[in-house]
LUMDOLUM-352078 format. One line per field, with one value per atom (N, C-alpha, C): residue number from 1; y, x, z. Coordinates in steps of 0.001 Angstrom, whole numbers. Atoms other than C-alpha are relative to their C-alpha. Example, Ala and Ser with C-alpha at 12.3 -4.5 7.8 and 13.67 -1.06 7.14 Angstrom:
residues 2
i	[1/1/1/2/2/2]
yy	[-1190/-4500/1200/-1190/-1060/1090]
xx	[890/12300/900/-820/13670/-770]
zz	[0/7800/0/-60/7140/730]
This chain:
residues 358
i	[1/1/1/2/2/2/3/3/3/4/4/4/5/5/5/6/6/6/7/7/7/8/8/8/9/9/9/10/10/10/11/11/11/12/12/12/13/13/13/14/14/14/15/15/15/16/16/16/17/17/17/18/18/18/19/19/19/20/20/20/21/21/21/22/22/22/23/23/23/24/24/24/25/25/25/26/26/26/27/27/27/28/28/28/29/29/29/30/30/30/31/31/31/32/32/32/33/33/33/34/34/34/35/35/35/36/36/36/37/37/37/38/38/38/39/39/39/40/40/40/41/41/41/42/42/42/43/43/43/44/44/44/45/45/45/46/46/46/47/47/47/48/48/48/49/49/49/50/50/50/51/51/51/52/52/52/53/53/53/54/54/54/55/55/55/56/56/56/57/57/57/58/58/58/59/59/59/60/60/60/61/61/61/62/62/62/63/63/63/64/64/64/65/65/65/66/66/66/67/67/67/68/68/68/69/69/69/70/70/70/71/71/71/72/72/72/73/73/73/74/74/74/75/75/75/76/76/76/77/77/77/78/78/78/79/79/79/80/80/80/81/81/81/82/82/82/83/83/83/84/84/84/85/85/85/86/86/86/87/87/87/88/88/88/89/89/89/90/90/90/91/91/91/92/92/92/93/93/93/94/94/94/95/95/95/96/96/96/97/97/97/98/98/98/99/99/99/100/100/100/101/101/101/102/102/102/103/103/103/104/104/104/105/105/105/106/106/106/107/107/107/108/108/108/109/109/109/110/110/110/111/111/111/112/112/112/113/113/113/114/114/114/115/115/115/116/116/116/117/117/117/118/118/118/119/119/119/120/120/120/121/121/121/122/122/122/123/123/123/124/124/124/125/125/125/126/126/126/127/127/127/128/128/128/129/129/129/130/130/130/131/131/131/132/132/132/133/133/133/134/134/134/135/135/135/136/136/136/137/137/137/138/138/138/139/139/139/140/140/140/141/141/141/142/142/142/143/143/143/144/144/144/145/145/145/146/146/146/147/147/147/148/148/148/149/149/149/150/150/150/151/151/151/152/152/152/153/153/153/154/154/154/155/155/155/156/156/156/157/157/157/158/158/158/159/159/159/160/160/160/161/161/161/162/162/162/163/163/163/164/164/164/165/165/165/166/166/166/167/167/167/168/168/168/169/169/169/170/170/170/171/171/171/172/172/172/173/173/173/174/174/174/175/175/175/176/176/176/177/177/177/178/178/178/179/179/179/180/180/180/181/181/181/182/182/182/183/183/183/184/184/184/185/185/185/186/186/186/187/187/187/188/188/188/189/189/189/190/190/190/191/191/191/192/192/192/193/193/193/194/194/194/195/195/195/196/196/196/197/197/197/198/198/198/199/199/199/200/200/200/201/201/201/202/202/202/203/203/203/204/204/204/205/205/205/206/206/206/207/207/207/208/208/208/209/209/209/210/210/210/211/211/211/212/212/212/213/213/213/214/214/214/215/215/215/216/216/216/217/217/217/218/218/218/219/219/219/220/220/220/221/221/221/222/222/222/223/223/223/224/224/224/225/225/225/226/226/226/227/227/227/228/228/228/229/229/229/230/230/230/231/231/231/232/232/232/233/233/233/234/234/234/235/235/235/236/236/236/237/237/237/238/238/238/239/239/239/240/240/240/241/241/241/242/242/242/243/243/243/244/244/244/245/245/245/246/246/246/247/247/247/248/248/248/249/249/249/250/250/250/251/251/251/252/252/252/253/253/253/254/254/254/255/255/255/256/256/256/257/257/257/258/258/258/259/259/259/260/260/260/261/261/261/262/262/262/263/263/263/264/264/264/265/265/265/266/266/266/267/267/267/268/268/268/269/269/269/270/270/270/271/271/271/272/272/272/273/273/273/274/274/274/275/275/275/276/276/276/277/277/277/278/278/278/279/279/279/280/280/280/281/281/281/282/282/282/283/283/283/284/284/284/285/285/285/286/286/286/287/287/287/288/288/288/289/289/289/290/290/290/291/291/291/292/292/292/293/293/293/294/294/294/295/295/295/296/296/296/297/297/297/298/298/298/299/299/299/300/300/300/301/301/301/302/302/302/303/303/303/304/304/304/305/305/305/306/306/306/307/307/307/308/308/308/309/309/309/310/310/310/311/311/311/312/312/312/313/313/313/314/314/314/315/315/315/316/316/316/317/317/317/318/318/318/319/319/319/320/320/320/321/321/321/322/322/322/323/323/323/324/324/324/325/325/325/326/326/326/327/327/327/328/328/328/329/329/329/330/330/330/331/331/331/332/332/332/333/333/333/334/334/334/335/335/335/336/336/336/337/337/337/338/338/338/339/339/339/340/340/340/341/341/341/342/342/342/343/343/343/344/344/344/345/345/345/346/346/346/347/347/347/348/348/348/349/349/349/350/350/350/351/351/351/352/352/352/353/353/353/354/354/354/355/355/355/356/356/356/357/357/357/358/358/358]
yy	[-1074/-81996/1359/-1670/-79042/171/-678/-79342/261/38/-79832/1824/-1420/-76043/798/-604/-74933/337/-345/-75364/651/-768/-74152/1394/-915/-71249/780/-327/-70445/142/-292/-70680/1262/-912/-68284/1516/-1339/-65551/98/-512/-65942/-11/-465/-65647/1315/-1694/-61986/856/-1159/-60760/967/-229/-58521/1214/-280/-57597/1613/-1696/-53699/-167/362/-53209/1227/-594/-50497/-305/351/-50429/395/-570/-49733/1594/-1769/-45708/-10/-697/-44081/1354/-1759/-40824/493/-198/-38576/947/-1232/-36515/1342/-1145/-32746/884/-1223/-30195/798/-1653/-26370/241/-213/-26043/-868/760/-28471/355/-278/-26922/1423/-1701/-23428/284/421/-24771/-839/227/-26027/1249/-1374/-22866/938/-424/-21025/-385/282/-23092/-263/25/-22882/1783/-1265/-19036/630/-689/-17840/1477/-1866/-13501/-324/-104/-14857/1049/-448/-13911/1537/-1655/-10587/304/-881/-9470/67/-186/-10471/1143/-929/-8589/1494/-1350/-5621/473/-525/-5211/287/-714/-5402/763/-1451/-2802/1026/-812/-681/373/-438/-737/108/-632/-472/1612/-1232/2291/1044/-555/3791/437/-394/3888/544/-552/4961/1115/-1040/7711/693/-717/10435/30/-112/11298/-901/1199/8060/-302/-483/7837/658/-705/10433/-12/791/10198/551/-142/12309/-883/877/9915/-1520/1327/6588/333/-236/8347/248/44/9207/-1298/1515/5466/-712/296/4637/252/-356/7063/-722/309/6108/-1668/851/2417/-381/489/2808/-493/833/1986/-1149/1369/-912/-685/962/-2266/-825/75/-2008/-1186/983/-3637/-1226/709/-5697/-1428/1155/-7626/-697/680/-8212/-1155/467/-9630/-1495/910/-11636/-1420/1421/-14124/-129/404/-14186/-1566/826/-15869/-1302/1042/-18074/-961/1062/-19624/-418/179/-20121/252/-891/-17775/1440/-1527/-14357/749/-894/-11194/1112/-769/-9033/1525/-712/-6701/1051/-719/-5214/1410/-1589/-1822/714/-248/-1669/635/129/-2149/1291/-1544/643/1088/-1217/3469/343/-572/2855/-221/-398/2751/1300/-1228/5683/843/-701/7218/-397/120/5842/1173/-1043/7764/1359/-1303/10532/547/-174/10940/-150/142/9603/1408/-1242/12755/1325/-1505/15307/141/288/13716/110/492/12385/824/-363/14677/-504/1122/11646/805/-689/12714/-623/766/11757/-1739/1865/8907/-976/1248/7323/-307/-176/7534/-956/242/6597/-1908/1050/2956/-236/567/2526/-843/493/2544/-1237/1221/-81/-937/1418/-2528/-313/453/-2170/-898/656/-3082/-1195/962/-5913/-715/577/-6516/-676/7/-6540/-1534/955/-8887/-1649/1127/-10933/-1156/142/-11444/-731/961/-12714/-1662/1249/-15032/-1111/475/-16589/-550/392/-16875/-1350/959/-19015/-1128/643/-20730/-916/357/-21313/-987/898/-21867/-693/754/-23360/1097/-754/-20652/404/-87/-20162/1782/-1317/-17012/1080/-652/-15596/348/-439/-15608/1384/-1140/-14274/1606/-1544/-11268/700/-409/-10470/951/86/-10279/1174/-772/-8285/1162/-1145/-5931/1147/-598/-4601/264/-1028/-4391/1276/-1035/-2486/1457/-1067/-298/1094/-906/622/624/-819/1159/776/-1299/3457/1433/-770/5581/608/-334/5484/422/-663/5936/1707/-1538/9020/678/-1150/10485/587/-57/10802/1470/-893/13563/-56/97/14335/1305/-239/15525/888/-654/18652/125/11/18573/1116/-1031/21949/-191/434/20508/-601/1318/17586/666/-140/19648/1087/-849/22082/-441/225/20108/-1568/1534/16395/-229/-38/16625/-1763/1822/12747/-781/951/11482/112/-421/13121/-510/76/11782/-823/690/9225/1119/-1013/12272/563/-691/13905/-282/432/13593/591/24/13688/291/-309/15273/-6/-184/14079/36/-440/15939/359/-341/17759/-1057/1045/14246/-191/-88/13941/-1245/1482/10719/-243/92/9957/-998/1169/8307/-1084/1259/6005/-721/1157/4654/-695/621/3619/-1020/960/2219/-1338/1440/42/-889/235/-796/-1020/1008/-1964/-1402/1194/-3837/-1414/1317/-5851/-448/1035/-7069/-303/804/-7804/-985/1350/-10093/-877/613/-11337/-1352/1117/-12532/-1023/746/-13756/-1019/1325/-16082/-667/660/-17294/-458/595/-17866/-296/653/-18596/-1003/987/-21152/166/-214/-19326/169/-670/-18072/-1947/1295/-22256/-708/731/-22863/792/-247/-20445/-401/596/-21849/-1600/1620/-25403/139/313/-24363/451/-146/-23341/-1155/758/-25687/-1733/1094/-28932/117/-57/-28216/-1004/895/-31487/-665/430/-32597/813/-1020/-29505/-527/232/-30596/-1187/1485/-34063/168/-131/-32477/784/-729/-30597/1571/-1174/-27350/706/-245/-25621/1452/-597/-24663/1680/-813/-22461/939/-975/-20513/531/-718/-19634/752/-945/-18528/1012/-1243/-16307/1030/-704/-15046/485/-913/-14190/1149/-1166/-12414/959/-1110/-10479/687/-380/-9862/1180/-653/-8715/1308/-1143/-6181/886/-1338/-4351/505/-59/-4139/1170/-1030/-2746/1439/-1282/-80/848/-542/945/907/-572/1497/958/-1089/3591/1206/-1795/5914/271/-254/6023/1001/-1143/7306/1319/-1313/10188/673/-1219/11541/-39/-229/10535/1036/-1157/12559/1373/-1088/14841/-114/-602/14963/-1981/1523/11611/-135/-339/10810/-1568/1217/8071/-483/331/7871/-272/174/7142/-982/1002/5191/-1840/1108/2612/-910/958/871/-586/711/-82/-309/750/-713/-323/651/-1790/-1242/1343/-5143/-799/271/-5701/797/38/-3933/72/359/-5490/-1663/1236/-8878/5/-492/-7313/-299/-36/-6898/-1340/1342/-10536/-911/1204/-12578/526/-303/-10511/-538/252/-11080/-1110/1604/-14976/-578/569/-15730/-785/1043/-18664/78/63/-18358/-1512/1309/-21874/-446/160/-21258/-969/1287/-22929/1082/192/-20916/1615/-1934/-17126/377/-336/-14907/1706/-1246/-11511/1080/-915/-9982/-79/521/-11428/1168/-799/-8746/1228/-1482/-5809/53/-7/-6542/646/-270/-6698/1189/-1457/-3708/857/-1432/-1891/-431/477/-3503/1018/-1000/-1794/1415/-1397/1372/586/-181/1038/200/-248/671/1350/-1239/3431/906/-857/5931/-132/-31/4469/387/-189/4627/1491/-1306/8031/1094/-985/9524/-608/54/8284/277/-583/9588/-710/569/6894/100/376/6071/-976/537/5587/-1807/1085/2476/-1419/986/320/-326/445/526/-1261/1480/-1640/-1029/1325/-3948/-847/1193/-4724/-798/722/-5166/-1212/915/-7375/-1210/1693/-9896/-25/-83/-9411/-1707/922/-11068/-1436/557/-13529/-951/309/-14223/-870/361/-14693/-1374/583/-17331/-1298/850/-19336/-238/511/-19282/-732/458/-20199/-1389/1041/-23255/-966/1051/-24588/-543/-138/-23975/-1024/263/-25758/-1678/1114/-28906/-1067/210/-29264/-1203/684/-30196/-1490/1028/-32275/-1329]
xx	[687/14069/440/-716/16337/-489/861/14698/-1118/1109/11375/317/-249/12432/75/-143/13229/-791/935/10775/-1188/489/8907/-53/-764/10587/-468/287/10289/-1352/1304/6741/-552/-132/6430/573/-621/8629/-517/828/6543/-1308/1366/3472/-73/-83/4771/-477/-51/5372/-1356/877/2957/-780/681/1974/728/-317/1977/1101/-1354/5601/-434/-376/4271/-434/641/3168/-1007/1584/-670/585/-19/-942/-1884/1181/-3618/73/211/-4957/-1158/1030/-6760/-756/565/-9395/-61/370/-9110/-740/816/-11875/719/-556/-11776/538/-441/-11489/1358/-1375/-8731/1338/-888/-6853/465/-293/-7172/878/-315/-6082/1724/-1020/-2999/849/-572/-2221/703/-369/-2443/1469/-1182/-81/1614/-843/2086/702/174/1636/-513/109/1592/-771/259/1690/-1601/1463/-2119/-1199/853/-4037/-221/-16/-2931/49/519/-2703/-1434/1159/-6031/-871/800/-7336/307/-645/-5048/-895/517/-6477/-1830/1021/-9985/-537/-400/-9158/-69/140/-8502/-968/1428/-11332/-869/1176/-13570/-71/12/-12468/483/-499/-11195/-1830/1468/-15321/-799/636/-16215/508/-217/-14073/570/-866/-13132/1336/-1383/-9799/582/-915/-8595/830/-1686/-6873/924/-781/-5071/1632/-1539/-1341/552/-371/-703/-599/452/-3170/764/-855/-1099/1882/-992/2290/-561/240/773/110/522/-101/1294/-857/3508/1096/-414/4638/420/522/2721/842/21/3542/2005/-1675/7647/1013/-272/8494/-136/642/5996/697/-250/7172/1204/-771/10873/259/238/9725/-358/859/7876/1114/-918/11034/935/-694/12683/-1215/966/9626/-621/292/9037/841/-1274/12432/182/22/11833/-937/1292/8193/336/-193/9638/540/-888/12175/-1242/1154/8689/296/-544/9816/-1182/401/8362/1074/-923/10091/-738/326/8460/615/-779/11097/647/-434/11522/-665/239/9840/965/-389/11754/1505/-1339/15040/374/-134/14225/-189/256/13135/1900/-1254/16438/1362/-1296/18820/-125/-70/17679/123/-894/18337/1534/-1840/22101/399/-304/22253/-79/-458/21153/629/-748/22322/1420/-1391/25973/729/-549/25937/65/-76/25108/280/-679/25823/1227/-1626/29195/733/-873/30105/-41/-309/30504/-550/376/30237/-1577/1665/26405/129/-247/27644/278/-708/29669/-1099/1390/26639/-590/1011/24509/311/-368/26867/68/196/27516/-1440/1601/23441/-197/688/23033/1091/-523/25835/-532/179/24419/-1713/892/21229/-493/-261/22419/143/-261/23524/-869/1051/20643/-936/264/19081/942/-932/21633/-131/151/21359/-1317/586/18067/-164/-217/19080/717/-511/21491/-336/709/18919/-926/1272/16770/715/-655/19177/1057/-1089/21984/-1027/1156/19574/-900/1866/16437/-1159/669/14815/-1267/885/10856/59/-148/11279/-995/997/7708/962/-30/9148/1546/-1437/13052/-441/580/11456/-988/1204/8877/870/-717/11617/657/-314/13756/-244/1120/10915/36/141/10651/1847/-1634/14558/534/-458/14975/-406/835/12061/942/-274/13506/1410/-1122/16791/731/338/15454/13/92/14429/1155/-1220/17328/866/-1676/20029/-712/239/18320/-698/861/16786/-1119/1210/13652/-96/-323/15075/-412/189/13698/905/-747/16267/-631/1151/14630/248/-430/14003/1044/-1084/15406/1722/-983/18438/978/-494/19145/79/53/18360/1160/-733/21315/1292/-1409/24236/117/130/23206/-736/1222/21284/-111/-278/22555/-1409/1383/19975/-1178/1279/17396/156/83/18295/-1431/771/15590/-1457/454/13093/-449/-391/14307/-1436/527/12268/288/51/11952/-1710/1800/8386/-7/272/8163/-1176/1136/5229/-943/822/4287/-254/841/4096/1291/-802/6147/54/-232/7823/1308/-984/10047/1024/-938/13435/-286/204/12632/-726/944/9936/560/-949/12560/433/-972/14552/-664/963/11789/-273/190/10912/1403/-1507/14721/646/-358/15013/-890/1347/11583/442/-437/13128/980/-1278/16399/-84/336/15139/-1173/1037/12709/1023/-1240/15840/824/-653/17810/-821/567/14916/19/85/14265/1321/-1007/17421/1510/-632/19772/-56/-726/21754/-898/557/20931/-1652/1341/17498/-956/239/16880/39/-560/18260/-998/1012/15942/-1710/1415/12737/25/-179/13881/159/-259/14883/-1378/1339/11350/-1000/850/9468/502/-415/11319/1499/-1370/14346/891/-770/15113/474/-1004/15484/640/-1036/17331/1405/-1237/19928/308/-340/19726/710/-472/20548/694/-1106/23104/-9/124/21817/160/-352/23286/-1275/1642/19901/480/370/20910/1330/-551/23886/-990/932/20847/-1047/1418/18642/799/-548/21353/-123/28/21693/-1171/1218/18102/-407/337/18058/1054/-1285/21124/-694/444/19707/-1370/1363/16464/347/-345/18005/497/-810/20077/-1505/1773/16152/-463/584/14822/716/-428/17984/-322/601/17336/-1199/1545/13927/-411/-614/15299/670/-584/17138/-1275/775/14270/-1161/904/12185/400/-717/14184/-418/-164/14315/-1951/1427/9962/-488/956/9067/990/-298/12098/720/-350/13093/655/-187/14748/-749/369/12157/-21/288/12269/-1445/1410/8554/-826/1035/7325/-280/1701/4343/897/-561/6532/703/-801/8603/-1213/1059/5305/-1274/787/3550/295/-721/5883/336/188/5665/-1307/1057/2019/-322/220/2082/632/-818/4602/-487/717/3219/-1262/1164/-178/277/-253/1456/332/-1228/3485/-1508/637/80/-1058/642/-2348/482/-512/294/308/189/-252/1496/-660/3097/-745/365/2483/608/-349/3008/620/-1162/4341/770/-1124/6963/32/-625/8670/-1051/857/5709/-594/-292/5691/763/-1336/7137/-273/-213/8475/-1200/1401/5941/-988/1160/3285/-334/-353/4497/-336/192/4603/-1353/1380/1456/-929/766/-129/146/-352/1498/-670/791/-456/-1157/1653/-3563/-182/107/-3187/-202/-447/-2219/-1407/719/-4794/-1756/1426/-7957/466/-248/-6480/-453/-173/-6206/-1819/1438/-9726/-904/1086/-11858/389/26/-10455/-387/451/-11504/-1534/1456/-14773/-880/808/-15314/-828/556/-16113/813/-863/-15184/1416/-1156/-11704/573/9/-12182/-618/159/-13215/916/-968/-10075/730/-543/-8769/-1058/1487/-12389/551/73/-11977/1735/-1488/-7796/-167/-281/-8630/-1044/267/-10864/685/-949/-8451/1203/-1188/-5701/-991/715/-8603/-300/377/-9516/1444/-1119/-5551/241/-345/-4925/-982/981/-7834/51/-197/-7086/1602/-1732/-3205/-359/153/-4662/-617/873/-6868/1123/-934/-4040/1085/-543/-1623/-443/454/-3980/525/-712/-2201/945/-1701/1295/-338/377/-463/-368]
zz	[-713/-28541/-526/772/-30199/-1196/1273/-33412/291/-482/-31882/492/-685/-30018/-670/936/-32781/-1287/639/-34923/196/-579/-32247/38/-16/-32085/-1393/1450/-35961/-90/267/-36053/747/-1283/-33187/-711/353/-34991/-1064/1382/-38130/-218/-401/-36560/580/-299/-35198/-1060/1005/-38610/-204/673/-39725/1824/-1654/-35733/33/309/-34911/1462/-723/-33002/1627/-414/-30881/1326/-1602/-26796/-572/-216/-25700/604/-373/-25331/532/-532/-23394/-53/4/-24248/954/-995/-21712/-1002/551/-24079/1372/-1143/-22498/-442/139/-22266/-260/-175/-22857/1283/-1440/-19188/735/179/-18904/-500/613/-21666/296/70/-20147/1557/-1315/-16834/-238/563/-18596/-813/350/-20208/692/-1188/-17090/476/-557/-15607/-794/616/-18253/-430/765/-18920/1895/-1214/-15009/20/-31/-15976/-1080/1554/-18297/1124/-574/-15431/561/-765/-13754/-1501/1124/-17703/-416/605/-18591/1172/-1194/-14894/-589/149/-15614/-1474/885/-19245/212/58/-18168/421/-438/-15538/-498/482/-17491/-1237/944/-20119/989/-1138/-17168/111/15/-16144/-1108/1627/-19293/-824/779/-20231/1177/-1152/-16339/-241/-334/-16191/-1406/1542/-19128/-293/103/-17955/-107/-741/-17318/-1137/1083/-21040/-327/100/-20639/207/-308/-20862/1376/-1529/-17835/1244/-788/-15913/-242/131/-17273/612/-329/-16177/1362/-1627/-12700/458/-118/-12589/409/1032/-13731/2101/-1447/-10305/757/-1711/-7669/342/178/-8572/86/77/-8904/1445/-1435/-5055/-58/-250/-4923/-809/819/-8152/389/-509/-6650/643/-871/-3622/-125/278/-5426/-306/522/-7474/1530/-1369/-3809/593/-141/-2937/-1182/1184/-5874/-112/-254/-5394/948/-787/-2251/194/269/-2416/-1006/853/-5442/574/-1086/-2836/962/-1108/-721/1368/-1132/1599/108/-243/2868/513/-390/3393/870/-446/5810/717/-476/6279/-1352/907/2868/13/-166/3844/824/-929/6687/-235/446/5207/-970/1079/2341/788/-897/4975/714/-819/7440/-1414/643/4040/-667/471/2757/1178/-1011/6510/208/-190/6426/-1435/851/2768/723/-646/4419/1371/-1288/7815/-69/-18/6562/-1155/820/3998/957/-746/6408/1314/-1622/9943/-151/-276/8788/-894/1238/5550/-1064/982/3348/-1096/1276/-333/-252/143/-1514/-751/627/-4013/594/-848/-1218/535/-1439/1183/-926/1135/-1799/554/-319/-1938/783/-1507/1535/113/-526/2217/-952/797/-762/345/-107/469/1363/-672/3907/-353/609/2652/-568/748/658/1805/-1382/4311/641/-661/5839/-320/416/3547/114/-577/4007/980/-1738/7938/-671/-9/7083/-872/799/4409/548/-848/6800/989/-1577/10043/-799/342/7595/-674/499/5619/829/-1057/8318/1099/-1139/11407/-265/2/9764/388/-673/11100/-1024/1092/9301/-212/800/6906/843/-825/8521/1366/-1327/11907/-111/137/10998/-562/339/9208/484/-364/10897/1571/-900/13793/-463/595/11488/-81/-55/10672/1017/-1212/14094/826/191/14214/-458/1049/11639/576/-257/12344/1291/-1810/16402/-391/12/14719/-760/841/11989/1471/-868/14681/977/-1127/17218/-576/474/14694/-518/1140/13090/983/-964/16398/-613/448/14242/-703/653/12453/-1582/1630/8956/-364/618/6794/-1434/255/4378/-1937/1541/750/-565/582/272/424/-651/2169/-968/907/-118/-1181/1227/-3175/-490/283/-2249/347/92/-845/-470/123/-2247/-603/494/-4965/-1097/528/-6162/861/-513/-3511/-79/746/-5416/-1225/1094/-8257/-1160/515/-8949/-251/130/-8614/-873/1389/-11898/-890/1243/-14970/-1408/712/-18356/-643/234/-20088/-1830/1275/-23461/-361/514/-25033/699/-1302/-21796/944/-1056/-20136/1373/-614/-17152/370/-649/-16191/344/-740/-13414/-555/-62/-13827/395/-870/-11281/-827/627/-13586/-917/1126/-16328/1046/-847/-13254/340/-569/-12152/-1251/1351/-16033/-215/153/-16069/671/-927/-12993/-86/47/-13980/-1261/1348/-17061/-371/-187/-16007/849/-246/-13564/-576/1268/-16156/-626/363/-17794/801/-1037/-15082/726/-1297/-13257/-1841/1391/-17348/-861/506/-18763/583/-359/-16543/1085/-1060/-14255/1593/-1333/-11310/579/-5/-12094/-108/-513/-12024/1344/-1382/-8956/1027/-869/-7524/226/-38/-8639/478/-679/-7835/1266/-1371/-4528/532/26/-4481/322/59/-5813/801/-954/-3971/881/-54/-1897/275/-478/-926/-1630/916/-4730/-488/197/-5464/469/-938/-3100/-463/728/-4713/-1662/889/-7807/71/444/-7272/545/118/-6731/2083/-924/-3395/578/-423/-1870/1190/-970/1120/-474/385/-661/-982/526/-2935/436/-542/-421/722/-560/1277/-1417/1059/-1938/-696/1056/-3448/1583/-964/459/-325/181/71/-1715/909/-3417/114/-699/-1959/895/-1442/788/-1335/626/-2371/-1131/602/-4121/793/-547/-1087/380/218/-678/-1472/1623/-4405/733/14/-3457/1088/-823/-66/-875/672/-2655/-967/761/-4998/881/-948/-2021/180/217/-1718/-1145/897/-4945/-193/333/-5385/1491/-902/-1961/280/-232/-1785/1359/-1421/1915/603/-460/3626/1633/-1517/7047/294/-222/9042/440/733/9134/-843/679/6121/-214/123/5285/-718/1080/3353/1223/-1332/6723/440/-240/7681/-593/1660/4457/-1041/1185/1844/-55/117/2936/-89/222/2256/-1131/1831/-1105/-217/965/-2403/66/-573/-741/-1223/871/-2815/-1246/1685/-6010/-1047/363/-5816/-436/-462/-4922/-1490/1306/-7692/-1103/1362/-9906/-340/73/-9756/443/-223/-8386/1650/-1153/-5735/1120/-840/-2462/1054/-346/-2142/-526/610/-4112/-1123/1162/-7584/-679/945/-9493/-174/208/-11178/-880/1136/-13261/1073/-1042/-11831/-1393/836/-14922/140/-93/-13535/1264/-948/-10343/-627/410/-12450/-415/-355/-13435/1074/-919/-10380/940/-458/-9347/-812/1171/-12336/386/-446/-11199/1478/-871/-8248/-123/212/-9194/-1084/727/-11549/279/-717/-9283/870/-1100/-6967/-1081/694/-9546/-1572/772/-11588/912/-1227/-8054/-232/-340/-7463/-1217/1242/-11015/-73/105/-10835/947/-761/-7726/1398/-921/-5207/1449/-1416/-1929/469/438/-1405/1096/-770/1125/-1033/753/-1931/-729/952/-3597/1800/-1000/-345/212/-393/-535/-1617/1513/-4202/130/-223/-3706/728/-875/-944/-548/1333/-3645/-719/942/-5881/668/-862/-3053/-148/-393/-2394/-1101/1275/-6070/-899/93/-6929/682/-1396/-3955/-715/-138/-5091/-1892/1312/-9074/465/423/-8439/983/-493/-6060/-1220/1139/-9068/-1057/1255/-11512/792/-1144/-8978/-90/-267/-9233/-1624/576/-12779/197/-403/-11379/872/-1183/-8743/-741]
């Protein structure tokens, strides 16, 4: 029977020879539309650039002025808060979180800068740091209510928000603090303000600052350790935590990260309007355009999926219909109709793109 097996055997292995060694493969042929839908999702900032560029040839052939370099440095301005706001905003959303409290947070730290320079004395620089570690603070506290407690991001900030706000007001007795004030015993908290006009063009510090901060966290979510741990804690947190990656010291941390964003963007207010008030427009609208800038700019609101350039972007898209509507002369209630297809239009490409991964 063993030779019999064997000869069996032998015939068997020399009836292989010659036989192709490899598995069955299946290929899926993919369309154009397939392959552009793969791109996308590979290439997040494709979309707010391609919007933003045809933005501006629109209007660039609507309106005369609109190439003008003083009209692209206005642009550049208006846009250096939001953008600010925008990067706090941006690693928040990646963790699939919201921050509704990042206006809030920039208004009452730029009243601790000022109120601790001229209430308390404090030199301006100290004031300056103080306001950005409380800040960092601030963010903090909510990184902690959501991370610690479980608590859903929407509700803790939203909670926050209206903290902040009552105790903007109370600590600063609703005192505005006067440009000429700041510009004679504290002129550090003007500093972002300043400019530089090469070739008659004027362009704020702050706009370098924002320019800097958007492409240092460019680097940091792209090439490192940490800048992984935040999109994973994003995009799945339960295998995050399976792999290793310590999910809720990362989410205290992109909040605490986020609060020293929105102080920045509390001293930056200063030096762009001049005067420190606890009214302005930004405590109760810097969390819906910066929200604006994040969602245009194709980062996903269910987290794991974005690039913070995809933000600055959509912050120039903005800035870019404001400032095209208003040179051509229309009605300024369409720059919030078209923004709001824009949000609408965003939301509904990053779901298609989205069907990718799925």
């Amino acid at each position: 029977m063993s030779n019999d097996a064997k000869s069996v055997s032998s015939a068997y292995e020399a009836g292989l020879k010659g036989a192709a060694e490899t598995v069955a493969e299946f290929h899926e042929e993919q369309g154009a539309l397939k392959k552009l839908q793969h791109w996308l999702h590979q290439t997040p900032s494709a979309v707010p650039m391609i919007v933003l560029v045809v933005s501006v040839i629109v209007f660039g052939l609507l309106a005369d002025n609109f190439f003008k370099a003083t009209t692209l440095s206005t642009i550049l301005q208006q846009i250096a808060i939001v953008g600010i706001l925008g990067c706090a905003q941006t690693i928040v959303i990646l963790t699939a979180g919201i921050d509704l409290s990042v206006g809030a947070i920039a208004v009452f730290s730029s009243v601790l800068m000022g109120q601790m320079t001229f209430r308390y004395g404090i030199p301006a620089p100290a004031a300056i740091a103080i306001g950005l570690a409380l800040g960092s603070a601030m963010g903090a506290l909510n990184g902690f209510l959501i991370a610690r407690l479980k608590l859903p991001p929407f509700i803790v900030t939203l909670g926050t928000w209206q903290i902040l706000l009552a105790s903007n007001f109370i600590y600063s007795r609703n005192e505005t603090i006067r440009s000429s004030d700041i510009a004679e015993k504290a002129p550090a908290l003007q500093f972002w303000g300043q400019a530089i006009q090469p070739g008659g063009v004027k362009v704020l510090y702050a706009v370098f600052l924002m320019i800097a901060l958007v492409a240092i966290m460019a680097y940091v979510l792209r090439n490192t350790a940490w800048g992984r741990h935040v999109y994973a804690t994003g995009d799945d947190p339960d295998a995050a935590e399976l792999a290793g990656v310590p999910t809720k010291r990362v989410l205290i941390q992109v909040y605490a990260l986020a609060g020293l964003f929105c102080a920045i963007a509390g001293w930056v207010m200063i030096g762009r309007f001049g005067s420190v008030s606890p009214t302005a427009s930004t405590g109760q609208l810097g969390n819906i355009q910066s929200i604006t800038a994040v969602v245009i700019g194709g980062i996903s609101l269910f987290g794991g999926r974005g690039s913070i350039l995809g933000m600055f972007f959509g912050a120039l898209i903005v800035g870019v219909f404001e400032m095209g509507l208003r040179l051509v002369g229309t009605d300024p209630q369409w720059t919030f109709f078209l923004i709001g297809v824009l949000i609408i239009f965003a939301v509904a490409v990053d779901q298609w793109i989205r069907k990718v991964s799925a």
